[in-house]
C-alpha atoms as an extended CHARMM CRD file, in Angstrom:
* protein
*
       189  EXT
         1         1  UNK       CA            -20.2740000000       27.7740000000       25.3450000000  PROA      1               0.0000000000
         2         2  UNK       CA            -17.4000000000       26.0010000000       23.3370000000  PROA      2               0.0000000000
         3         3  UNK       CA            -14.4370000000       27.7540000000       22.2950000000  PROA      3               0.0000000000
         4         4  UNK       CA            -12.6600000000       27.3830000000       19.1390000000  PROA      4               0.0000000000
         5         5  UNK       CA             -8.8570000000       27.2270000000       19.7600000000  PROA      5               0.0000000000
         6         6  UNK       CA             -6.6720000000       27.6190000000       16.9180000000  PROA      6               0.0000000000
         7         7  UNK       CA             -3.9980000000       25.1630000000       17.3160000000  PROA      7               0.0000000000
         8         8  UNK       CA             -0.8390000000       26.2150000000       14.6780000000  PROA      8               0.0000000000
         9         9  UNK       CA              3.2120000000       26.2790000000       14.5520000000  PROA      9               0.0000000000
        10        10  UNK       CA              4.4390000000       29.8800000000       13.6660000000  PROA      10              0.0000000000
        11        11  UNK       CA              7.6720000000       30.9150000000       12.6970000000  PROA      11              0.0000000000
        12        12  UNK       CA              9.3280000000       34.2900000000       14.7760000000  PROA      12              0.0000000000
        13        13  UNK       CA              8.4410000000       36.5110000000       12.0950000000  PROA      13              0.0000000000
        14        14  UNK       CA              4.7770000000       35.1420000000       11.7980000000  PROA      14              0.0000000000
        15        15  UNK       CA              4.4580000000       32.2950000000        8.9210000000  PROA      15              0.0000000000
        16        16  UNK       CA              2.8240000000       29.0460000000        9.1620000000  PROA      16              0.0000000000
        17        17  UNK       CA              4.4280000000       27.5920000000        6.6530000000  PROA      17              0.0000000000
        18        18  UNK       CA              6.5980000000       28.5960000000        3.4660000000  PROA      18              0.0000000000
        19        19  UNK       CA              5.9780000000       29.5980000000        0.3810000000  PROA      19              0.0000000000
        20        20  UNK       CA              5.1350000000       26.2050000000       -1.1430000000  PROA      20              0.0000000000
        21        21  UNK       CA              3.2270000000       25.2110000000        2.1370000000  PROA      21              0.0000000000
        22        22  UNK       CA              6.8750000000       23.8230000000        3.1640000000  PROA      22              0.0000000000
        23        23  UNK       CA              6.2720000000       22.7820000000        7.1900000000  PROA      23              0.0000000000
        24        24  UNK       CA             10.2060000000       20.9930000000        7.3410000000  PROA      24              0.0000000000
        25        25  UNK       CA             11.1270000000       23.9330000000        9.8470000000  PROA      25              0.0000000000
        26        26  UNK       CA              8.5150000000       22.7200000000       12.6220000000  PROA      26              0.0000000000
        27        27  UNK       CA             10.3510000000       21.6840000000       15.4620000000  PROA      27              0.0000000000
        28        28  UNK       CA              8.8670000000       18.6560000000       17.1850000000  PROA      28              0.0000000000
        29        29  UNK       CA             10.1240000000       16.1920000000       19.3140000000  PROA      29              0.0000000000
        30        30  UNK       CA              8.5930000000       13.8170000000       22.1980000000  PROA      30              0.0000000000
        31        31  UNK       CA              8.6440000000       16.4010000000       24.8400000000  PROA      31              0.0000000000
        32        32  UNK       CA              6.6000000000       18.7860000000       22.8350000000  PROA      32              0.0000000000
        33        33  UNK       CA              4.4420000000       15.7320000000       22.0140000000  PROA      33              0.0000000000
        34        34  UNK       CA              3.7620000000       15.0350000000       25.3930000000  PROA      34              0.0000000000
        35        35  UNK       CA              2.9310000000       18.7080000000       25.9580000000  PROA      35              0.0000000000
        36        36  UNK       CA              0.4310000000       18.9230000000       23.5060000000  PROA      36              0.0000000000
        37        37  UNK       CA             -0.8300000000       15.2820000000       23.7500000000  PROA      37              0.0000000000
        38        38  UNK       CA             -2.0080000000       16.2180000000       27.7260000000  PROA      38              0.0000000000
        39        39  UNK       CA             -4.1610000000       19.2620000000       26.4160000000  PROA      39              0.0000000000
        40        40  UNK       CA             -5.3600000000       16.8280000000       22.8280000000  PROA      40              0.0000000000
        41        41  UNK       CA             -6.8730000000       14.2270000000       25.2020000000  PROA      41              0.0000000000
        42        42  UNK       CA             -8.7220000000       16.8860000000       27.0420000000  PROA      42              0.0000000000
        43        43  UNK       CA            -10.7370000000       17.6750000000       23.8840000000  PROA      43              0.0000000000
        44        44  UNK       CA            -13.1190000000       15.5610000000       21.9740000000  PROA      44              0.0000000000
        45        45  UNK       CA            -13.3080000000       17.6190000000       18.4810000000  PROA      45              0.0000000000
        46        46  UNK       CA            -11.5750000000       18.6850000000       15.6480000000  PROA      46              0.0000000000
        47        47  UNK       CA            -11.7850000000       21.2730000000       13.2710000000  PROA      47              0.0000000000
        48        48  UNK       CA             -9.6600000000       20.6800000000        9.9080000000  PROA      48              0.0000000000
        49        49  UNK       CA             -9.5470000000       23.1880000000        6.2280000000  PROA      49              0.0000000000
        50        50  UNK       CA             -9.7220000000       20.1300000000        3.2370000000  PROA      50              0.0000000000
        51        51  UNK       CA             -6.0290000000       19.9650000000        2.7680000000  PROA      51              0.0000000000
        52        52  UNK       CA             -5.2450000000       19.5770000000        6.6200000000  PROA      52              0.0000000000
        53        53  UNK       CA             -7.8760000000       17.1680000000        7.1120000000  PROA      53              0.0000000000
        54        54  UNK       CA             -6.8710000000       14.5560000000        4.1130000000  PROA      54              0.0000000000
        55        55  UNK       CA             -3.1530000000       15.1620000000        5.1390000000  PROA      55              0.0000000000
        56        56  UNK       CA             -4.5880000000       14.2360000000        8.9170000000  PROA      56              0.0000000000
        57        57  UNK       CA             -7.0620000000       11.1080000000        7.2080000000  PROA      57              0.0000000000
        58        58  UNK       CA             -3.9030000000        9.6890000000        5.1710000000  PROA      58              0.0000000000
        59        59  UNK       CA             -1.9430000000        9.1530000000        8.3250000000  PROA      59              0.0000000000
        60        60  UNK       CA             -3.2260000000        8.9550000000       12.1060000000  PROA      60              0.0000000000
        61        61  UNK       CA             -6.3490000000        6.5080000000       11.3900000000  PROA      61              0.0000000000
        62        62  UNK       CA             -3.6680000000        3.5590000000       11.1900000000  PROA      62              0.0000000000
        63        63  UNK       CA             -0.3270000000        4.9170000000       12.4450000000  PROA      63              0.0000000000
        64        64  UNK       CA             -0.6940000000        3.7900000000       16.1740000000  PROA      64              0.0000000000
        65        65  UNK       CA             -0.9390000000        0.5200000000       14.3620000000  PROA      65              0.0000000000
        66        66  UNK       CA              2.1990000000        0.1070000000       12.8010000000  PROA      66              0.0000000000
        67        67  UNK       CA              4.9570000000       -2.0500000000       14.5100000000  PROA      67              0.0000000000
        68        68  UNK       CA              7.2820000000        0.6210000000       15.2180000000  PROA      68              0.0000000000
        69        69  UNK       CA              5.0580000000        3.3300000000       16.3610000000  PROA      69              0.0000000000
        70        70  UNK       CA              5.6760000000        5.7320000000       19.3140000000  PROA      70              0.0000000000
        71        71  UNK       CA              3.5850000000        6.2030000000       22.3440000000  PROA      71              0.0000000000
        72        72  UNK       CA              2.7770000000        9.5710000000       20.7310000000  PROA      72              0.0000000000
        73        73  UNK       CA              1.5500000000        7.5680000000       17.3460000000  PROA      73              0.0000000000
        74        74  UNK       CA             -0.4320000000        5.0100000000       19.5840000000  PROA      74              0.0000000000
        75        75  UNK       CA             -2.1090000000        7.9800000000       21.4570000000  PROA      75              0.0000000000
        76        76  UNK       CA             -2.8500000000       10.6290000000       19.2720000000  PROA      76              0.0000000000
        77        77  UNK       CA             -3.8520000000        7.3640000000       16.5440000000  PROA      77              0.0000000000
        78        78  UNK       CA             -6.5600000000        6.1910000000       19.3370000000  PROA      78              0.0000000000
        79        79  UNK       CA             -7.7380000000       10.2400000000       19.9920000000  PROA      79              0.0000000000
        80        80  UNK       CA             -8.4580000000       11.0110000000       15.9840000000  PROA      80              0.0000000000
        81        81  UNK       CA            -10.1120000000        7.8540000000       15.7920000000  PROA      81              0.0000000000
        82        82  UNK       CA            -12.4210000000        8.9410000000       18.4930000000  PROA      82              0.0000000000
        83        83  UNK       CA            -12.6310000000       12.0750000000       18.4030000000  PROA      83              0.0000000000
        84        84  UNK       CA            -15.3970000000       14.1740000000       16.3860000000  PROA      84              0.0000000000
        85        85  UNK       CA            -13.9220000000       15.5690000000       13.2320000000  PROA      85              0.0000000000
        86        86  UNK       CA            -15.1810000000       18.9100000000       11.4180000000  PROA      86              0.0000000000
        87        87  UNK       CA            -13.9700000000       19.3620000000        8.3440000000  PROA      87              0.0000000000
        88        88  UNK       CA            -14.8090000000       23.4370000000        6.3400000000  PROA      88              0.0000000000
        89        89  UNK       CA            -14.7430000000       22.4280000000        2.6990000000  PROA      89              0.0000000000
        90        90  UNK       CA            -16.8340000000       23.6230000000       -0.4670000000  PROA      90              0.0000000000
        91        91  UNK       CA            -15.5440000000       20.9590000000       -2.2430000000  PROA      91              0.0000000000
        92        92  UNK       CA            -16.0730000000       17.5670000000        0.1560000000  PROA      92              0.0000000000
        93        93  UNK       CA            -18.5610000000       15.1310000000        0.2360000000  PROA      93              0.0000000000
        94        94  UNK       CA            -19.3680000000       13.8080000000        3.7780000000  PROA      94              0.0000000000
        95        95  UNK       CA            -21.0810000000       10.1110000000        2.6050000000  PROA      95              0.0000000000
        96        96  UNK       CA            -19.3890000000        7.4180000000        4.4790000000  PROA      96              0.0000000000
        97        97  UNK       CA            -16.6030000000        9.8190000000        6.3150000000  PROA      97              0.0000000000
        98        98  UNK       CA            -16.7870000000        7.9270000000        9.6460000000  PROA      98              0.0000000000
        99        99  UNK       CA            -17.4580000000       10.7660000000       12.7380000000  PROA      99              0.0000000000
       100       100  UNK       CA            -16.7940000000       13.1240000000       10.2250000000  PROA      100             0.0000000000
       101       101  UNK       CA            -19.0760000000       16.4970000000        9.7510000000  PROA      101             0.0000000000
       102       102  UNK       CA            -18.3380000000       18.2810000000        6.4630000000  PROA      102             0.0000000000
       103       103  UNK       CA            -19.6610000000       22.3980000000        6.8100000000  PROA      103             0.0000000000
       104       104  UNK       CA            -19.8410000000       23.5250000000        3.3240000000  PROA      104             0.0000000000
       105       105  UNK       CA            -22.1390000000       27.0520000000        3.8820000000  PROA      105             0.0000000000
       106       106  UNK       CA            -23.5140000000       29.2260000000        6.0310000000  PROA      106             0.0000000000
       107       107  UNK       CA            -19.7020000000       28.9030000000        7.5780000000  PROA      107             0.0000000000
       108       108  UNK       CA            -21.1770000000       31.4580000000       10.5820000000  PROA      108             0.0000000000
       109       109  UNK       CA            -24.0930000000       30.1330000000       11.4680000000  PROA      109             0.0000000000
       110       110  UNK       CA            -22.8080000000       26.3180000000       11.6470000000  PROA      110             0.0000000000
       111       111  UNK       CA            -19.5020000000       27.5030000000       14.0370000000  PROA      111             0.0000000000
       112       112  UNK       CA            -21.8250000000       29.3680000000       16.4790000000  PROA      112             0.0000000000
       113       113  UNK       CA            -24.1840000000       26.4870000000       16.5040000000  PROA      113             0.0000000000
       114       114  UNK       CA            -21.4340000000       23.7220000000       17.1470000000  PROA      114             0.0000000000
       115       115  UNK       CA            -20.1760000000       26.4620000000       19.7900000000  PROA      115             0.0000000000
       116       116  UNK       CA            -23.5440000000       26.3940000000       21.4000000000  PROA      116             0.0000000000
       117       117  UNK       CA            -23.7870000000       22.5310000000       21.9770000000  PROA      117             0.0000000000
       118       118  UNK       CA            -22.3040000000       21.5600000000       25.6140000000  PROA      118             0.0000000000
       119       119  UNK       CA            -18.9740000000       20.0940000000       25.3990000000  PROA      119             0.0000000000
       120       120  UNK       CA            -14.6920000000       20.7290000000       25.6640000000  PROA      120             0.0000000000
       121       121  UNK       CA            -13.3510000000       23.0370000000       23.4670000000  PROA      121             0.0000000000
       122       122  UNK       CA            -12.8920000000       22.6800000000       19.7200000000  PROA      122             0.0000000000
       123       123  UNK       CA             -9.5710000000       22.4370000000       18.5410000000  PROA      123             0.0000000000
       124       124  UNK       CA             -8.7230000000       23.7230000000       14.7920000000  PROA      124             0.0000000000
       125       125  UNK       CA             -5.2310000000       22.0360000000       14.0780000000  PROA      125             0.0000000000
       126       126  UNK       CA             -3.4790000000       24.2300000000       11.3180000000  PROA      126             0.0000000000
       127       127  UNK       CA             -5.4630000000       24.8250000000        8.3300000000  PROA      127             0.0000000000
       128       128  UNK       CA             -4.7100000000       28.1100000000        7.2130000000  PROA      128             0.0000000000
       129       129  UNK       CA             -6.9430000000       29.0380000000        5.2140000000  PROA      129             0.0000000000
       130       130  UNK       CA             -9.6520000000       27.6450000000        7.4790000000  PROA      130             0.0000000000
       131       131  UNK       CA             -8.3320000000       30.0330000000       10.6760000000  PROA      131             0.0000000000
       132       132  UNK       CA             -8.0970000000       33.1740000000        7.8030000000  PROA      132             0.0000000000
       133       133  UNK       CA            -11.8430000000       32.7030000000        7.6230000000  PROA      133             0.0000000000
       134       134  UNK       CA            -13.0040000000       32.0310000000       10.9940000000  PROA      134             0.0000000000
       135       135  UNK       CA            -10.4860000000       34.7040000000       12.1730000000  PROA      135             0.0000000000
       136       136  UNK       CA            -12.0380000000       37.0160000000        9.8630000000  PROA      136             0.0000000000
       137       137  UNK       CA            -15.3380000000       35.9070000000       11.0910000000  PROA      137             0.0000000000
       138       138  UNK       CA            -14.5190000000       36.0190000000       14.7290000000  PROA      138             0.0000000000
       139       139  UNK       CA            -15.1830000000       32.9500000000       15.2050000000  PROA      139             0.0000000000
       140       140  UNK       CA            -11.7640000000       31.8790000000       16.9920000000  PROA      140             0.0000000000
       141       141  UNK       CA            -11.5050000000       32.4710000000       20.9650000000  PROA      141             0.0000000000
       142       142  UNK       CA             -8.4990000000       31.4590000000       21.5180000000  PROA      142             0.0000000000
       143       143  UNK       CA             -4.6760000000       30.4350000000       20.1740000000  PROA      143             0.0000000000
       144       144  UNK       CA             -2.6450000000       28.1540000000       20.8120000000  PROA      144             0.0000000000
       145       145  UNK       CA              0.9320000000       29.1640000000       19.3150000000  PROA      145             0.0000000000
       146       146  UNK       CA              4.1350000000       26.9600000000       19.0020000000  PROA      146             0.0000000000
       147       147  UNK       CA              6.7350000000       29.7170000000       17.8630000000  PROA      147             0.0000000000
       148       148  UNK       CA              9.5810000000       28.2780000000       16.2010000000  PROA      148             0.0000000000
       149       149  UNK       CA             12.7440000000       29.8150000000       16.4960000000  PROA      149             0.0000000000
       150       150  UNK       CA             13.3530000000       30.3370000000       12.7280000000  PROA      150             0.0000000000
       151       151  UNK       CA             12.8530000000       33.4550000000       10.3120000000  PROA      151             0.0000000000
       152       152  UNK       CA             11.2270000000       31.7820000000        7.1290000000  PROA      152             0.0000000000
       153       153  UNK       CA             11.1470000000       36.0650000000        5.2590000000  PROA      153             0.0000000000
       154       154  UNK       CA              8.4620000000       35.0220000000        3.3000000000  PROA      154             0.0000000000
       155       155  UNK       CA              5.5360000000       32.2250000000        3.2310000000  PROA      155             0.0000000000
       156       156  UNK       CA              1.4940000000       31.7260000000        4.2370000000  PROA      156             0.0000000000
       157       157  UNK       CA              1.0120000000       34.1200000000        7.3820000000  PROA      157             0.0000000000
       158       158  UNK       CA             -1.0420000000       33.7200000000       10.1440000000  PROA      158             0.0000000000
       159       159  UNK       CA             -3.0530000000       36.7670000000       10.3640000000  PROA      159             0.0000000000
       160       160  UNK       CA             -4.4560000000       38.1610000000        6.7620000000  PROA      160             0.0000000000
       161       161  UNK       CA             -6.4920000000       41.1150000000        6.4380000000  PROA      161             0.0000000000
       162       162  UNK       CA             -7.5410000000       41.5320000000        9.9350000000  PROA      162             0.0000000000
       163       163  UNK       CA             -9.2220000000       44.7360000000        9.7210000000  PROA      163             0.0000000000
       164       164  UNK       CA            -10.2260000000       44.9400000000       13.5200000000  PROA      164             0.0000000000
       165       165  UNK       CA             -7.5300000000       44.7960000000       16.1650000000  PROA      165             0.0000000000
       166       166  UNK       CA             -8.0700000000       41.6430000000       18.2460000000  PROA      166             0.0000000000
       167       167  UNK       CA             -7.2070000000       41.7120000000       21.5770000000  PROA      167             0.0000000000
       168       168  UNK       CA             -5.8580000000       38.7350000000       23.5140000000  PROA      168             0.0000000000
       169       169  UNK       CA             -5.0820000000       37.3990000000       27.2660000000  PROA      169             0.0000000000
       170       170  UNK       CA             -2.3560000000       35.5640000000       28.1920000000  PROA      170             0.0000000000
       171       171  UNK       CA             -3.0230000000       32.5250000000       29.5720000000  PROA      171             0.0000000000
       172       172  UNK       CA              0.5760000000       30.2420000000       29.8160000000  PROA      172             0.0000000000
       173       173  UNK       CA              3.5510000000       29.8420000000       28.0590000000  PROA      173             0.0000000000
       174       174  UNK       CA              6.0710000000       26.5900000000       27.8750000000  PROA      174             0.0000000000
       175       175  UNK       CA              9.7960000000       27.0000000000       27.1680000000  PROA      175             0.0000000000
       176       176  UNK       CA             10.7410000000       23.7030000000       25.1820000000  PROA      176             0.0000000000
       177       177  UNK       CA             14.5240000000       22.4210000000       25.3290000000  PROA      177             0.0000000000
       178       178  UNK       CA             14.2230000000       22.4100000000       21.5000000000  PROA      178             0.0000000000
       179       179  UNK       CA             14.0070000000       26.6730000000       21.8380000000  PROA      179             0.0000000000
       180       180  UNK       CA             10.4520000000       26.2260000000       20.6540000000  PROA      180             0.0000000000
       181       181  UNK       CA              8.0440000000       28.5600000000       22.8470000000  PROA      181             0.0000000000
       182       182  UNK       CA              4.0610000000       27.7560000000       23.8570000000  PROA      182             0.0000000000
       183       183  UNK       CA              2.0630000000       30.7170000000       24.1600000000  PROA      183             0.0000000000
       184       184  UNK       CA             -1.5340000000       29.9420000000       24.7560000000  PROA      184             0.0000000000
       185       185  UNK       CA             -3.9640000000       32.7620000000       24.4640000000  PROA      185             0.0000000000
       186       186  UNK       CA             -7.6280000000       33.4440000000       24.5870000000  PROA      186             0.0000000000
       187       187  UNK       CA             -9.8850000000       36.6750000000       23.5750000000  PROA      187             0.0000000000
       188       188  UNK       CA             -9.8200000000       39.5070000000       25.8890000000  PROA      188             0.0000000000
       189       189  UNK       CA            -13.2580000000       40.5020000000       25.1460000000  PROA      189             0.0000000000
């Protein structure tokens, strides 16, 4: 079965962005690129809120494209292009949204069936709202944590009304040079 693998910088003291949906403190640089770019190009989905997924739509479709573009642009540009996007949104229509699957209801049911179709894992990239839901669901298996060494005080957390503890494994961790730390967990059911 697929796992859903919630993909999402976090400051130290648990935020995933600030108060405005301010992401300016997110450390990122080309080795952290390369990190994540090895374990993007293992997986051939992704899971997206609205407001991730337009962000995501506005940008990567033509940014490998553009004369001064990184290897990271070209490469992560080719991936969304190919890959299979799911997008949870009440409010989207799916007509003419190229490899693009719009899940509107039923939020449950749809997860466990894309879960039960053969395949690499599914990667949700940020989307906050999105993981609060499938968290609260338990639909997530796994996270996949950049923890930025800042202390934003205040902004959208991570984990909202979790009501049942949730217990995880550790799988790795990566020690960037920027002070940024990987922690990549999965349930420990």
């Amino acid at each position: 079965m697929r796992k859903i693998i919630s993909f999402m910088h976090i400051s130290l003291d648990g935020f995933v962005a600030g108060p405005n949906g301010e992401m300016n403190w997110i450390k990122v640089d080309e080795e952290i690129f390369e990190h994540v770019g090895k374990r993007i190009a293992e997986s051939d989905t992704a899971l997206y809120g609205r407001v991730t997924y337009e962000m995501m739509e506005n940008y990567w479709p033509t940014a490998g494209d553009e004369p001064n573009a990184s290897r990271h642009d070209i490469e992560h540009s080719k991936w969304y292009r190919q890959a299979h996007k799911i997008v949870l949104s009440k409010t989207m229509e799916g007509a003419g949204l190229a490899n693009t699957q719009i899940i509107s209801d039923n939020l449950s049911g749809s997860i466990n069936e894309l879960k039960q179709h053969g395949g690499k894992d599914i990667l949700l990239f940020g989307s906050p709202t999105a993981t609060h839901s499938l968290i609260q669901l338990g639909l997530i298996d796994g996270y996949w944590l950049f923890v930025n060494p800042i202390v934003l005080g205040q902004g959208i957390p991570l984990f909202v009304n979790i009501k049942d503890k949730i217990k995880l494994k550790l799988l790795t961790t990566h020690q960037f040079t920027s002070g940024v730390t990987a922690l990549d967990y999965l349930l420990d059911k």
